[in-house]
C-alpha positions in Angstrom: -20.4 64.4 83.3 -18.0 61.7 84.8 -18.1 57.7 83.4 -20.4 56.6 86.9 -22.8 59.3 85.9 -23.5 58.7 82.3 -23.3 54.8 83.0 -26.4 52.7 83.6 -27.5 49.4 84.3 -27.6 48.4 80.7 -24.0 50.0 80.2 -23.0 48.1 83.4 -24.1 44.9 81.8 -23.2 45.3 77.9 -19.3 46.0 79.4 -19.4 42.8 80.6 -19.3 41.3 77.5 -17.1 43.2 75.6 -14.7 40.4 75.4 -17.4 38.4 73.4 -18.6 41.2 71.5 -14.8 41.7 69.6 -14.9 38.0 69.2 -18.2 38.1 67.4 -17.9 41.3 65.6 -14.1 39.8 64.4 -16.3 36.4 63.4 -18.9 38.3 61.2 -15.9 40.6 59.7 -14.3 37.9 58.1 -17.4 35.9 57.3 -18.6 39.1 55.6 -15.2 39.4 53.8 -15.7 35.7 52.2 -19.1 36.4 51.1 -18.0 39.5 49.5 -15.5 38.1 47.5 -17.4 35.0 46.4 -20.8 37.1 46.0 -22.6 33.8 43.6 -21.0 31.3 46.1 -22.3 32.7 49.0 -25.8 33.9 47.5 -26.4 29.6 46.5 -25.7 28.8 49.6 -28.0 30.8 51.6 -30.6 30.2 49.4 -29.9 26.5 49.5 -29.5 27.0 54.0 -32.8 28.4 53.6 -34.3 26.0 51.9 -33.1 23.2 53.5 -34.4 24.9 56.8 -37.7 25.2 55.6 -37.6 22.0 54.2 -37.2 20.1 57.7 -39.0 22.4 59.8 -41.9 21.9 57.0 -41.2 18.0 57.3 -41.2 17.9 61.4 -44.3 20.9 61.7 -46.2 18.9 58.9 -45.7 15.6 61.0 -46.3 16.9 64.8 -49.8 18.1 63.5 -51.3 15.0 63.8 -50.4 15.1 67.2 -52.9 17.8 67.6 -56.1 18.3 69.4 -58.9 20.6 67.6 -59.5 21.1 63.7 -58.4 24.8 64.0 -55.0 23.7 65.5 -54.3 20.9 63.0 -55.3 22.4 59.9 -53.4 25.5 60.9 -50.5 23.5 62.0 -50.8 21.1 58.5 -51.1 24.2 56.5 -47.8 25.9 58.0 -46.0 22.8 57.2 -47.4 22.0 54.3 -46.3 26.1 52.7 -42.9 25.6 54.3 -41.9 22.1 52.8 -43.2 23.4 49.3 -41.2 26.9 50.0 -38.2 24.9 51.0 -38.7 22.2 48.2 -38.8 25.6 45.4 -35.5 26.8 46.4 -33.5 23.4 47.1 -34.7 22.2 43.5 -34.3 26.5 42.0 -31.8 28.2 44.3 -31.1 30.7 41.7 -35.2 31.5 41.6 -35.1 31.5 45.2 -32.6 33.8 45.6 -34.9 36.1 43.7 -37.3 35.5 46.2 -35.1 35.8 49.1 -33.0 39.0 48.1 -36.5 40.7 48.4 -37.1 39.2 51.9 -33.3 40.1 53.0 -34.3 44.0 52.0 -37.0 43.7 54.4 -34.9 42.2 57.1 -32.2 44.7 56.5 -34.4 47.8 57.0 -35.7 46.0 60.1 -32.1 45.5 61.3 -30.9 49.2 60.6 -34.0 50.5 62.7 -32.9 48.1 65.5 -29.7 49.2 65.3 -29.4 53.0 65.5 -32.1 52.5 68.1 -29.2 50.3 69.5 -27.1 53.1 68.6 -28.6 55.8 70.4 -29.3 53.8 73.7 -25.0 53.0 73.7 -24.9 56.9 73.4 -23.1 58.5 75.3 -20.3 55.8 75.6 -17.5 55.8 73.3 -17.9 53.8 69.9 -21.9 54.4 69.9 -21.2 55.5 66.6 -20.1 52.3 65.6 -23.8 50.8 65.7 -25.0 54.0 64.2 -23.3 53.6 61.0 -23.6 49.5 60.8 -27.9 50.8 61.2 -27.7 53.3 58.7 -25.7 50.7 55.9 -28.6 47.9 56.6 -30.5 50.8 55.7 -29.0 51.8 53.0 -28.3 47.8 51.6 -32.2 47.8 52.1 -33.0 50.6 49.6 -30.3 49.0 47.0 -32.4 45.8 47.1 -35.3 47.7 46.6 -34.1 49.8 43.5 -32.2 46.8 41.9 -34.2 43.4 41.9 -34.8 41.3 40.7 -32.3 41.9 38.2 -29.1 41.6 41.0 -30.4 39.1 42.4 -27.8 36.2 41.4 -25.2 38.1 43.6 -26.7 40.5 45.5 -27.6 38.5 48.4 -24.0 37.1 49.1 -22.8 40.9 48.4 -25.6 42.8 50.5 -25.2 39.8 53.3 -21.3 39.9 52.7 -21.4 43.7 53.4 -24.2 43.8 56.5 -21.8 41.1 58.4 -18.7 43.4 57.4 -20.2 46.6 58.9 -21.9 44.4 61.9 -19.0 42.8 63.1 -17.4 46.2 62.9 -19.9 47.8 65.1 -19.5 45.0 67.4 -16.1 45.7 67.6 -15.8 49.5 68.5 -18.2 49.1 70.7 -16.2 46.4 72.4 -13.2 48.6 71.9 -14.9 51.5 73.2 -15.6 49.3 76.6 -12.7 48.2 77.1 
């Protein structure tokens, strides 16, 4: 098969951006990098980014429900900001409890991403570097399962490691395939 043949629209497209896929896989490489070597750092403050977050959107979604119409709306709009302001509240005033919390969330997101990813993987396929994006999908996979097997005991460092090492073999994906494009 020649390169017109096994290229399609979506192949057409995606080598378009290469250039901003090496910039954003070399971004999350050396974001990853700092994570990973200041794993308690880097696990405070995404706990305390998270809960921040929730904090405000909590404060804004808890407000703009009284600018509702209908009890089912406001009431459902109150309770969702009411549950994110006290979410947000626990882990800005106990990062290192809600890093507990959120290291068990982070496993879920991480299996979620590997699935995405050697989907990802498999629709790059046949172009050079598809491999790339299989093996960043089957680490989030595999980061998932350590989670799962290890809290909440690893929990004071595992979510700056686990997130230090997803944006390390992300950003390394992004970058064959760019490579591979190019």
């Amino acid at each position: 098969m020649t390169d017109t043949q096994t290229d399609t629209a979506f192949h057409g497209r995606i080598r378009g951006s290469s250039g901003q896929l090496l910039w954003l896989g070399l971004a999350m490489t050396l974001l990853g990098i700092v994570a990973v070597i200041f794993p308690m750092a880097s696990t405070l403050v995404a706990a305390l980014l998270v809960g921040w977050t929730l904090l405000f959107g909590g404060a804004l979604t808890f407000i703009g429900s009284f600018s509702m119409h209908g009890t089912g709306p406001f009431f459902g709009a109150l309770l969702s900001g009411l549950l994110s302001l006290a979410a947000g509240a626990f882990i800005v005033f106990s990062p290192l409890a809600g890093a507990v919390a959120l290291t068990l969330l982070i496993g879920f997101v991480f299996m979620i991403q590997g699935a995405f990813e050697i989907f990802f993987a498999f629709e790059l396929r046949p172009l050079p570097g598809w491999w790339g994006m299989l093996l960043s999908g089957l680490a989030s996979a595999v980061l998932a399962i350590i989670i799962a097997t290890g809290w909440p005991a690893i929990s004071t460092i595992a979510l700056g490691i686990l997130l230090g090492v997803n944006f390390i073999t992300t950003g390394l994906g992004y970058i064959a395939i760019s490579r591979a494009l190019k």
